[in-house]
DSSP file (Angstrom, degrees, kcal/mol; ACC not computed):
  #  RESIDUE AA STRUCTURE BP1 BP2  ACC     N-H-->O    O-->H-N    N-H-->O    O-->H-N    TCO  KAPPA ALPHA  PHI   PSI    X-CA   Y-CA   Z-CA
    1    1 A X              0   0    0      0, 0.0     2,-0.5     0, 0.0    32,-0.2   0.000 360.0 360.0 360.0 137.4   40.0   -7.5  -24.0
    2    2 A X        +     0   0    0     30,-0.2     2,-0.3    32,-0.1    72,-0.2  -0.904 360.0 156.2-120.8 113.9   36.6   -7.9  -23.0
    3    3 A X  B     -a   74   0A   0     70,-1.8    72,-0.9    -2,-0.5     2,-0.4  -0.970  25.0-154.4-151.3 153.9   34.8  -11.7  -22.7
    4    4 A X        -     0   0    0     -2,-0.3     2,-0.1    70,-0.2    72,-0.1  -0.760  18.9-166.2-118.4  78.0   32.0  -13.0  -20.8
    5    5 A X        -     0   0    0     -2,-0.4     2,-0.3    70,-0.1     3,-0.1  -0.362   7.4-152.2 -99.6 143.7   32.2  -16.4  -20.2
    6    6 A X    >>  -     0   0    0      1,-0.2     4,-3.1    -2,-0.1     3,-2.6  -0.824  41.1-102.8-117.3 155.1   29.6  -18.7  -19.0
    7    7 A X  H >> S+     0   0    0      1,-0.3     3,-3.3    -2,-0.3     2,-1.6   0.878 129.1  45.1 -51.3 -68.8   30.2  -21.6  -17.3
    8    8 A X  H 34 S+     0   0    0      1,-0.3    -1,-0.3     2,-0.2     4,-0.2  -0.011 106.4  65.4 -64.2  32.9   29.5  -23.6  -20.7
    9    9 A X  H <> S+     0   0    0     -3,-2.6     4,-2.2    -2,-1.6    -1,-0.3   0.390 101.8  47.0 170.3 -61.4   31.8  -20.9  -22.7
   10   10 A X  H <X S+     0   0    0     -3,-3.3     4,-0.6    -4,-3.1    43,-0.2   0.985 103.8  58.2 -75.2 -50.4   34.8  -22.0  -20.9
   11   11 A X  H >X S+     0   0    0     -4,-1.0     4,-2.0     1,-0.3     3,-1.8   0.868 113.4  49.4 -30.0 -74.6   34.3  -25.9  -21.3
   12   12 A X  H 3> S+     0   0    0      1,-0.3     4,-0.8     2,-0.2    -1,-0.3   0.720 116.3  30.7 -14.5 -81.3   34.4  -24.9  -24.8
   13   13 A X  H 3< S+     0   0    0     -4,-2.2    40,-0.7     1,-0.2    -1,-0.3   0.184 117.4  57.9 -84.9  23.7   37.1  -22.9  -25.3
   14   14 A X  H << S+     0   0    0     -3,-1.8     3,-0.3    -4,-0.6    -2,-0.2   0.825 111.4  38.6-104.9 -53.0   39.0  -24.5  -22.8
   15   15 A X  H  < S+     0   0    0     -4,-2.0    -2,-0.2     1,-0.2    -3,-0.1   0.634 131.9  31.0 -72.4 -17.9   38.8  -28.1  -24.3
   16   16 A X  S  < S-     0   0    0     -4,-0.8    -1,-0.2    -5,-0.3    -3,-0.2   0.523 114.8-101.4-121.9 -12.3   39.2  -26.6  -28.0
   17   17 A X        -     0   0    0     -3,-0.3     2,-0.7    -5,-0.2    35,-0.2   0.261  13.5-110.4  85.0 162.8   41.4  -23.4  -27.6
   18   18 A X        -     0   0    0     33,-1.3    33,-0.4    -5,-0.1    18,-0.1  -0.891  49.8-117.6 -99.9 104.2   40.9  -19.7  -27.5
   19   19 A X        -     0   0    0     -2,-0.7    18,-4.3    31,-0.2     2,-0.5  -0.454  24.2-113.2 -49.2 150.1   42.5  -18.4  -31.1
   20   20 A X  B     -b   37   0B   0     29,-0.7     5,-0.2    16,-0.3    18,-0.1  -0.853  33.3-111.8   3.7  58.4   45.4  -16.1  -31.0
   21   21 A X        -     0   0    0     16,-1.3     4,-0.2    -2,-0.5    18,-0.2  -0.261  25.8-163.9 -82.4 152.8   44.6  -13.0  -32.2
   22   22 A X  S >> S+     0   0    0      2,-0.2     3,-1.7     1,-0.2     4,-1.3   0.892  80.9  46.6 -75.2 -94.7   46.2  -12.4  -35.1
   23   23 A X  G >4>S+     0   0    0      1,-0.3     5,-2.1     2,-0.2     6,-1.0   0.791 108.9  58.5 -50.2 -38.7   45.9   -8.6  -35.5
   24   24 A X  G 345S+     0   0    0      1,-0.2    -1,-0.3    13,-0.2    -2,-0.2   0.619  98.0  54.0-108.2  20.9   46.9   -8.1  -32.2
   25   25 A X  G <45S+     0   0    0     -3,-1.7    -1,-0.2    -4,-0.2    -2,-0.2   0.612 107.4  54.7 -90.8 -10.6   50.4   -9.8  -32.3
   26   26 A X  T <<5S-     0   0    0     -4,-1.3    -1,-0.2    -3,-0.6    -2,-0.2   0.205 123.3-107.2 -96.2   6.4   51.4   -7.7  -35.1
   27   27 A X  T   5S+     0   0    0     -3,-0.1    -3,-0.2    -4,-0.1    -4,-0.1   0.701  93.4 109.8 101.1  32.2   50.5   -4.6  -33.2
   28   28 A X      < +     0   0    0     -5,-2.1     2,-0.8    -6,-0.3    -4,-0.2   0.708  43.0 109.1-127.2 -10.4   47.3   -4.1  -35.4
   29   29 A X        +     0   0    0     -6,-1.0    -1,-0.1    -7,-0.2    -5,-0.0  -0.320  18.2 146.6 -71.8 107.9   44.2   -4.8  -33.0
   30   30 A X        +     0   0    0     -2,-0.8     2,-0.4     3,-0.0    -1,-0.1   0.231  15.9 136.7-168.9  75.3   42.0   -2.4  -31.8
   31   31 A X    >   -     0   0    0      1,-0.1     3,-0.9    53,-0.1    52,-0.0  -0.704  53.2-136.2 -81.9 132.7   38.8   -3.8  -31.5
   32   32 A X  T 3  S+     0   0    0     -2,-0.4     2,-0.8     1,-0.3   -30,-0.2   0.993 105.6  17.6 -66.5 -64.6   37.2   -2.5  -27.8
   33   33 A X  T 3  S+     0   0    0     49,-0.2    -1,-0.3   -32,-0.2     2,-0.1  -0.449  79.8 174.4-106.0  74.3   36.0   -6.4  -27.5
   34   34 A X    <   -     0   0    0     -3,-0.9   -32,-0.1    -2,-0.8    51,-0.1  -0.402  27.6-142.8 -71.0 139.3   37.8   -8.6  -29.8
   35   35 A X  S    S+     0   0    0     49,-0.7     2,-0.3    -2,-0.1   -16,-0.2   0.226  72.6  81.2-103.8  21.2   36.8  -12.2  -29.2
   36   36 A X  S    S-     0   0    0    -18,-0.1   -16,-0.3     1,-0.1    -2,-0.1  -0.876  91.3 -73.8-123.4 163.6   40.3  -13.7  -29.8
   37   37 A X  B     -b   20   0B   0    -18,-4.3   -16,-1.3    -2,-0.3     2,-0.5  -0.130  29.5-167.1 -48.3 131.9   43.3  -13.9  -27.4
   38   38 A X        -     0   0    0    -18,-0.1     2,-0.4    -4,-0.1    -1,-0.1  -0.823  22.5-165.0-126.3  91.6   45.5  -11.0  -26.6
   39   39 A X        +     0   0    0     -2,-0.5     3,-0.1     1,-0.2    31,-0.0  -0.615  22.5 157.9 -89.2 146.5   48.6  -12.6  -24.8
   40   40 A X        +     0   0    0     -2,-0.4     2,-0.4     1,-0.1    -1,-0.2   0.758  49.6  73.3-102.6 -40.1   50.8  -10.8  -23.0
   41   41 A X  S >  S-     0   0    0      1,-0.1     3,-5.3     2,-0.0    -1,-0.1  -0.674  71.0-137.7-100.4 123.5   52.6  -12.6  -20.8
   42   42 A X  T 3  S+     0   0    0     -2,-0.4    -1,-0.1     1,-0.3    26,-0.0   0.585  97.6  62.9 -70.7  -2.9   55.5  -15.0  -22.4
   43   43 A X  T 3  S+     0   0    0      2,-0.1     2,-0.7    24,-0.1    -1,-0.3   0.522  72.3 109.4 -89.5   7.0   54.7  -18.2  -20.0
   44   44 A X  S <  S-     0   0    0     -3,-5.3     2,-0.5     1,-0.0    25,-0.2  -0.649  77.3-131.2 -84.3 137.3   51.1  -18.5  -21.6
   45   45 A X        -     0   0    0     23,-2.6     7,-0.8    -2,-0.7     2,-0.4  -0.648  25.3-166.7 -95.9 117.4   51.7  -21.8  -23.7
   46   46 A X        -     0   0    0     -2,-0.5     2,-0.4     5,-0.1     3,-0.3  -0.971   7.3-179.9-110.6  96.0   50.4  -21.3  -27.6
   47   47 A X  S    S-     0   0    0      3,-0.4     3,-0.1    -2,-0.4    -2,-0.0  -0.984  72.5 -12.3-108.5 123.6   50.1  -24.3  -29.7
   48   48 A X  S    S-     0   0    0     -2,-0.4    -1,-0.2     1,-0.3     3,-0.1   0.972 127.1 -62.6  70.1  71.7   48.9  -24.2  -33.2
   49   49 A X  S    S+     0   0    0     -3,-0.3   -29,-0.7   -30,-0.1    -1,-0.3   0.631 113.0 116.5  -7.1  71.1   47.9  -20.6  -32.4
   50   50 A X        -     0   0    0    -31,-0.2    -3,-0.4    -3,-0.1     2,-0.3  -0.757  49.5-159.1-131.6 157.4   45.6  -21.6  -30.0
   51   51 A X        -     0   0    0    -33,-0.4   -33,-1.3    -2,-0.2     2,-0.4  -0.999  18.2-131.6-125.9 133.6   45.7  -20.9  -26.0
   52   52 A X        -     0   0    0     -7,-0.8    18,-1.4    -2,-0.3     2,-0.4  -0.750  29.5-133.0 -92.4 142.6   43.7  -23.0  -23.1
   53   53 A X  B     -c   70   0C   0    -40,-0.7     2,-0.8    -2,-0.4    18,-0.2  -0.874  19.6-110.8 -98.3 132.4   41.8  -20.5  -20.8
   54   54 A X    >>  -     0   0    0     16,-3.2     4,-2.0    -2,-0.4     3,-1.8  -0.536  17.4-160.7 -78.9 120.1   42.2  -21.0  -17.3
   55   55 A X  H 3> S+     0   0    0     -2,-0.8     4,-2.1     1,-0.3    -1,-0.2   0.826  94.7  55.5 -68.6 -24.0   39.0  -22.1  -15.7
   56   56 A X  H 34>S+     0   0    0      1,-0.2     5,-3.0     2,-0.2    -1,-0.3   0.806 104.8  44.4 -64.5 -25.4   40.6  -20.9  -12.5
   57   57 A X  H X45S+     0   0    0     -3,-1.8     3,-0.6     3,-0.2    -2,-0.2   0.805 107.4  65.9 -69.5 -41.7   41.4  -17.4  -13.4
   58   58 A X  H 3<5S+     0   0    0     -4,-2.0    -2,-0.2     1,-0.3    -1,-0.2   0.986 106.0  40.3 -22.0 -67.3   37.7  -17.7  -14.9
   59   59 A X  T 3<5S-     0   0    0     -4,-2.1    -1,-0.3     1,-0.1    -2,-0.2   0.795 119.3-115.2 -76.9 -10.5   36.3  -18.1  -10.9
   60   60 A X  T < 5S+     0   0    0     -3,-0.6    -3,-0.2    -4,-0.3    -1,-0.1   0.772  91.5 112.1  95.4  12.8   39.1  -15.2  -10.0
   61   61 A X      < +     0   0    0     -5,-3.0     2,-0.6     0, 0.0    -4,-0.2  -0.471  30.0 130.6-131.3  59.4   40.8  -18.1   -7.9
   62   62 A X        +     0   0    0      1,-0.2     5,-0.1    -2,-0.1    -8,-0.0  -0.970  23.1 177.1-123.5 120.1   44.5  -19.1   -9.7
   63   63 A X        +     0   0    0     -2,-0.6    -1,-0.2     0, 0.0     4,-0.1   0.727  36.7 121.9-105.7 -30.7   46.8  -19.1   -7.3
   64   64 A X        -     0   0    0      2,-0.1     3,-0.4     1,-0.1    -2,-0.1  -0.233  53.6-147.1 -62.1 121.9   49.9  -20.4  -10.1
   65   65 A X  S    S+     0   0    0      1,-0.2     2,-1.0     0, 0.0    -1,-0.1   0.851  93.6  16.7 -31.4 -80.7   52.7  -17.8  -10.0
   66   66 A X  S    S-     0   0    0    -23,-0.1     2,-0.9   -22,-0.0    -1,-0.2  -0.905  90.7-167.8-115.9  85.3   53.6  -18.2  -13.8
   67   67 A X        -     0   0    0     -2,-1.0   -13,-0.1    -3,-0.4   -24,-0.1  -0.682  20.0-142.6 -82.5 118.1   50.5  -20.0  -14.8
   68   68 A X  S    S+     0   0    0     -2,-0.9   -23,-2.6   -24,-0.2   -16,-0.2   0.611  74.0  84.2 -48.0 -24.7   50.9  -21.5  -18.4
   69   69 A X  S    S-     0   0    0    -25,-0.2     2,-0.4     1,-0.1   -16,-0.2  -0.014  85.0 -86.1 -76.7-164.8   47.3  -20.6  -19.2
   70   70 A X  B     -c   53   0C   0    -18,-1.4   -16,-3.2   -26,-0.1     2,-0.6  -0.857  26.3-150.0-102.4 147.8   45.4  -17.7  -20.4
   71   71 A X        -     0   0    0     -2,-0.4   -18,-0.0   -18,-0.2   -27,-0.0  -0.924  16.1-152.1 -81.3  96.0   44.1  -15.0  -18.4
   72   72 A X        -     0   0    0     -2,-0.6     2,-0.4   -18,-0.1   -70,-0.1  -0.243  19.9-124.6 -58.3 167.1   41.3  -13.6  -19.7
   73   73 A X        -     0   0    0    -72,-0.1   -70,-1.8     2,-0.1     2,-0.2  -0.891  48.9-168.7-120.8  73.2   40.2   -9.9  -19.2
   74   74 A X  B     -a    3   0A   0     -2,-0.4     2,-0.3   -72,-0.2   -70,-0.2  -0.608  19.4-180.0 -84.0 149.3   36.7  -11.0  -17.8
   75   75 A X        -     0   0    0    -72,-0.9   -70,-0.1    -2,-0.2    -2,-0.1  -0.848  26.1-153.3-140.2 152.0   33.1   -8.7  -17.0
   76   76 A X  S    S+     0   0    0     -2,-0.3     2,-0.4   -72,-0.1   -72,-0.1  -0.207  85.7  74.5 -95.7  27.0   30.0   -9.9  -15.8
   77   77 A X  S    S-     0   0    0      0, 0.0     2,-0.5     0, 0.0     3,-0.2  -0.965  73.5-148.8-165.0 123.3   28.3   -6.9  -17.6
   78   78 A X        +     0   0    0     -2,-0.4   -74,-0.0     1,-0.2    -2,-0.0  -0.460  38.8 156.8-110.3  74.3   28.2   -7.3  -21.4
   79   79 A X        +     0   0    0     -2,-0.5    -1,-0.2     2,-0.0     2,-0.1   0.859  65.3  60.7 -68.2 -47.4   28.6   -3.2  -21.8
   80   80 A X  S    S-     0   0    0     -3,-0.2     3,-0.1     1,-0.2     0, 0.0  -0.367  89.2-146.0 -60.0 137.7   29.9   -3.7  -25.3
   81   81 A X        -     0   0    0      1,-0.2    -1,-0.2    -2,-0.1    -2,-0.0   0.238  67.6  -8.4 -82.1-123.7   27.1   -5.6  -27.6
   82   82 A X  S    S-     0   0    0      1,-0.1     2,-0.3     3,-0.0    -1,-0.2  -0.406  79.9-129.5 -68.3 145.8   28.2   -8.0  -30.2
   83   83 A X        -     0   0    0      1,-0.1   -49,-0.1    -3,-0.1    -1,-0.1  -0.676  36.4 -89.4-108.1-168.0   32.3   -7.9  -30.7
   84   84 A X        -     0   0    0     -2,-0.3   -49,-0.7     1,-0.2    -1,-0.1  -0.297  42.5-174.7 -73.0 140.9   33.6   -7.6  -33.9
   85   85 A X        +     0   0    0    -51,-0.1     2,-0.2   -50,-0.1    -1,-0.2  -0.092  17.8 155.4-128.6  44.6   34.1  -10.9  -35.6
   86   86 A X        -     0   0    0      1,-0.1     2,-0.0     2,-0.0     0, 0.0  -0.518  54.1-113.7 -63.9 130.8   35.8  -10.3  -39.1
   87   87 A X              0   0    0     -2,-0.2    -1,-0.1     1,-0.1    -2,-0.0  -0.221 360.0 360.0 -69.2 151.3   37.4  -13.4  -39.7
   88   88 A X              0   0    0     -3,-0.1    -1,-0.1   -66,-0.0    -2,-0.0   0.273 360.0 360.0-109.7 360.0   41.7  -13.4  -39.7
């Protein structure tokens, strides 16, 4: 997963949640940048399929062992153009 968050990006989805995607918890995603969550790892904490992004994994600096947020897959480089955003 591919996202390019700007500092006012994260505020955003940090204070409002990152959706869940949908399609790829049922094994069915495979958009090169899909602009909803692709958790892997079973301590990131999902309420109301939503996930908070961690503004520290954002700066590359989260030191938390089993951190409860989401990781994002982040690039400075927005190589992809728009991603696809068919509604779930």
């Amino acid at each position: 997963m591919l996202i390019c968050f700007e500092d006012e990006e994260v505020s955003n989805t940090s204070s409002n949640g990152l959706p869940v995607c949908r399609d790829y918890v049922s094994g069915q995603c495979h958009r090169e940048a899909c602009r909803y969550a692709h958790v892997k790892d079973k301590n990131v904490e999902v309420i109301d399929g939503k996930v908070t992004v961690c503004r520290d994994a954002v700066k590359g600096k989260c030191t938390r062992p089993n951190c409860k947020y989401y990781h994002p897959t982040t690039s400075s480089s927005s190589s992809a153009s728009a991603p696809d955003q068919t509604p779930r």
